[in-house]
C-alpha positions in Angstrom: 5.4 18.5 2.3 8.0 16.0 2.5 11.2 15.7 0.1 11.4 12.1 -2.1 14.7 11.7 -0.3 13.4 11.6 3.2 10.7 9.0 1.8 10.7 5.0 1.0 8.3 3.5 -1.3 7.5 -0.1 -0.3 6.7 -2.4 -3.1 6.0 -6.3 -2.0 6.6 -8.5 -4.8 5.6 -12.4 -5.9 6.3 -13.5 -9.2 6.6 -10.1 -10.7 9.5 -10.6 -13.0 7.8 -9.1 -15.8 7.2 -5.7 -13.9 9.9 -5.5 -12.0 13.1 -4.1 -14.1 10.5 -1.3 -15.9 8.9 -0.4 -12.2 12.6 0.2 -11.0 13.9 2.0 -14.3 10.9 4.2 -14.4 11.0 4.6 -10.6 14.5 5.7 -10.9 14.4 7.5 -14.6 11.4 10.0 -12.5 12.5 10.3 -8.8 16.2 9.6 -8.6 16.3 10.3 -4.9 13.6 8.1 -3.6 14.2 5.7 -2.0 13.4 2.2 -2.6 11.9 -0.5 -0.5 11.5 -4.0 -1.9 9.9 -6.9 0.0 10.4 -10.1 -2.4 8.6 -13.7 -0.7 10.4 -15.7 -2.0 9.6 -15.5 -6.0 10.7 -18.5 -7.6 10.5 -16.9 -10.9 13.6 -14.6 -10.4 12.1 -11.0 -9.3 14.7 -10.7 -6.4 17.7 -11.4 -8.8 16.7 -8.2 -11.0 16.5 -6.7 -7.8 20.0 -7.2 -6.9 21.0 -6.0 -10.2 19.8 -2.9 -9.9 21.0 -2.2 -6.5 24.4 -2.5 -8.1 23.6 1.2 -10.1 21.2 2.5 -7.3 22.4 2.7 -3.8 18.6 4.0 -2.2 17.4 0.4 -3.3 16.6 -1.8 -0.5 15.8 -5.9 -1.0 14.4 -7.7 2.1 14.0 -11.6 1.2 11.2 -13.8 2.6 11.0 -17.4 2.6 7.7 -17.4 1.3 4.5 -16.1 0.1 3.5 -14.7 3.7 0.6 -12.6 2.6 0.7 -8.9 1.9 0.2 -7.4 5.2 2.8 -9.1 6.9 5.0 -7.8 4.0 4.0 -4.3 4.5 4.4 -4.4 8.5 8.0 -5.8 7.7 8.9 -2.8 5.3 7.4 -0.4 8.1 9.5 -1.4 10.7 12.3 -1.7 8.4 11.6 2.1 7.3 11.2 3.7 11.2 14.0 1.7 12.1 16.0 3.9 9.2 14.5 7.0 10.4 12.5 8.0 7.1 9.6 10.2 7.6 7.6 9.2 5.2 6.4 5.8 3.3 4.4 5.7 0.5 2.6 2.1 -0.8 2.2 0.9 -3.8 1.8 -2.4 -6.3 4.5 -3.1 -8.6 2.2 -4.2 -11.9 2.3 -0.4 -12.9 -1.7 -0.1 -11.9 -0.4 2.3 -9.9 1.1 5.5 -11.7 4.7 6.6 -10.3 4.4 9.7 -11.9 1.7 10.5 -8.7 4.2 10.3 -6.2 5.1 13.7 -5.8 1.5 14.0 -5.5 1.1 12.2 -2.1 4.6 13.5 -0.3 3.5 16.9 -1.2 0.6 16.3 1.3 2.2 15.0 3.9 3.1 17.1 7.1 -0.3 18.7 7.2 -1.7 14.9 7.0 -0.5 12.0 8.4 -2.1 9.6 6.2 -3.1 10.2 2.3 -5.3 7.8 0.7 -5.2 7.5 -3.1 -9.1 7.3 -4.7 -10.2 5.4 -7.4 -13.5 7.0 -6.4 -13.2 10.3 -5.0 -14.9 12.8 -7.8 -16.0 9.7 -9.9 -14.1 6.5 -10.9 -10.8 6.2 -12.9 -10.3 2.2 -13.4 -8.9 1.3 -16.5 -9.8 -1.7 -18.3 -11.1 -3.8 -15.4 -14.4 -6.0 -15.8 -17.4 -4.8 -14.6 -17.5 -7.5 -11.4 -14.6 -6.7 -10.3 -15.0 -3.2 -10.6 -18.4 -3.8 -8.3 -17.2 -6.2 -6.4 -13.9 -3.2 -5.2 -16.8 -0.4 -5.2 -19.3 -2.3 -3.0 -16.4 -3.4 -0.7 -15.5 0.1 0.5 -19.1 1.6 0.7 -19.5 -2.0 2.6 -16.1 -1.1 4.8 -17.9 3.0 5.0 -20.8 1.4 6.3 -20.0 -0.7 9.2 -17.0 1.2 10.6 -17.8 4.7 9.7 -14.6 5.5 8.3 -14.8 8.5 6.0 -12.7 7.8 2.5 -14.5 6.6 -0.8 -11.7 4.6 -1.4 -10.4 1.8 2.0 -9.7 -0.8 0.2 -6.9 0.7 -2.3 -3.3 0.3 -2.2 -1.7 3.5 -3.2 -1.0 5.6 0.0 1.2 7.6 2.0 2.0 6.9 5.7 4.3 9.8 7.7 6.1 8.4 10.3 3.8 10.0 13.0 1.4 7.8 12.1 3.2 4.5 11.7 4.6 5.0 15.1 1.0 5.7 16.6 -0.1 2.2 15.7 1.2 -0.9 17.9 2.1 -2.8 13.9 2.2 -5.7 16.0 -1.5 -5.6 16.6 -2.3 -5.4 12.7 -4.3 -8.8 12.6 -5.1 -8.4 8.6 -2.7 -10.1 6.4 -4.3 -10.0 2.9 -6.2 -6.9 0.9 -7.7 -6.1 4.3 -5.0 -4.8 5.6 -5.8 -2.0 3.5 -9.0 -1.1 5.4 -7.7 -2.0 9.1 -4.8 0.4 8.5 -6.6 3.3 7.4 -9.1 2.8 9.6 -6.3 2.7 12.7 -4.9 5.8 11.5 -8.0 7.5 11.3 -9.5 6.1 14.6 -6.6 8.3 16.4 -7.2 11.4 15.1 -4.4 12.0 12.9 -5.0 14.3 9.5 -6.1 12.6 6.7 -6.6 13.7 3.0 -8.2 11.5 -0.1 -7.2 12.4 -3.5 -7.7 11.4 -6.8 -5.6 8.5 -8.8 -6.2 6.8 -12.1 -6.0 2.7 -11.4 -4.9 0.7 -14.4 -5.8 -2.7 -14.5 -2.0 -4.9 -14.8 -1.1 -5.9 -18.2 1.6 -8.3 -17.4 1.7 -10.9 -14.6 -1.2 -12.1 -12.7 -3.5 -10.8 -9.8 -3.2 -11.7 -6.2 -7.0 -11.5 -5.4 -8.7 -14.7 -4.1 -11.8 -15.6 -2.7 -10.3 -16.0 1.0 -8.6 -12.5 0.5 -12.3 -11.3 0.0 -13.7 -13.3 3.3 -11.1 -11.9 4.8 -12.1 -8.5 4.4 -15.9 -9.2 5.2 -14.7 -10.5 8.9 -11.9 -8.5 9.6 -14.7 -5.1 9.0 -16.5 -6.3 11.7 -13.7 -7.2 13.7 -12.3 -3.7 13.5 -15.7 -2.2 14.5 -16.2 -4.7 17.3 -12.3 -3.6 18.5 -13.1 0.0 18.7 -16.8 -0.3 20.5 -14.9 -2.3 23.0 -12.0 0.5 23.4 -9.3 -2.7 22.4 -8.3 -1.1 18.8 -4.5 -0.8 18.5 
């Protein structure tokens, strides 16, 4: 187990102005000594200037600023190095449209230090996805039996967001290496993690589909995910996986 205080949760952000003040109130109302990591590219619509507000009343909150919308995996590797380079031993990931429940943090840091990586299921012990249409429900189901499949990796659940990274494992991966920027990233990550033998638990979440703001997914985020499988499976075969 590892105390909120000695964890960071990383949040990227674009355009989530009408999430972003409840995520940090609740976020702070629940876990007042987590700390806080948001990654803001460059949201025209204001998101970073409620951050800054905030940090005024809550001294764990972290902003990092990005010119511009440089895709989520390049967002995440930034708040990774940021988080090793402040020594925190843990770093849990998660969106910021509330489809992911911060009451289940405690849930993941309680795990940690007999894992090094726990992955939060939408599908371990049957689905819990609220409110999302049936294709898009298929189309996230299909991708991680389709991401099972080719690379062997073990979870029901690859492609999800809402995880928990100790700092044993971010440190066993070269993060300069991570080729995936969009919803791949997801996969490659776990998949790293796993390929090197480190502890690794699934557990149940509930996934709520957002009600405010809009969603991220595109088509090329979903090509990206079809290559990048097969690039990670080609990397290990080969022995060049980092």
């Amino acid at each position: 187990m590892i105390s909120l205080d000695k964890a960071v949760v990383i949040i990227p952000t674009y355009n989530e102005i009408a999430n972003i003040e409840k995520m940090l109130s609740t976020l702070h109302r629940l876990h007042p000594a987590l700390n806080v990591l948001i990654i803001d590219d460059g949201s025209p619509d204001g998101t970073a200037q409620v951050v800054k507000k905030f940090q005024l009343q809550k001294p764990n909150l972290s902003l990092l600023q990005r010119a511009g919308k440089l895709g989520l995996g390049t967002a995440y590797i930034k708040g990774f190095e940021w988080a090793l380079e402040k020594n925190f031993e843990a770093v849990i990931t998660m969106d910021c449209d509330f489809s992911h429940e911060p009451e289940a943090i405690p849930h993941f840091t309680q795990k940690l230090g007999e894992n090094d990586l726990v992955v939060g299921s939408r599908y371990t012990g049957g689905i819990r996805i609220m409110n999302w249409p049936m294709h898009r429900l298929l189309l996230s189901y299909f991708a991680s039996i389709y991401a099972r499949t080719i690379t062997g990796i073990p979870f029901f659940d690859s492609t999800g967001g809402f995880n928990a990274y100790s700092r044993k494992a971010l440190t066993a991966l070269n993060l300069k290496k991570v080729f995936s920027i969009g919803y791949a990233f997801q996969i490659e990550l776990k998949y790293k993690v796993w390929s090197k033998g480190l502890p690794c638990i699934e557990i149940p979440i509930t996934f709520f589909e957002r009600n405010e703001g809009k969603s991220k997914m595109s088509r090329r985020i979903v090509f990206e995910a079809v290559i990048n499988v097969f690039r990670m499976r080609f990397k290990k075969i080969l022995g060049t996986l980092q």
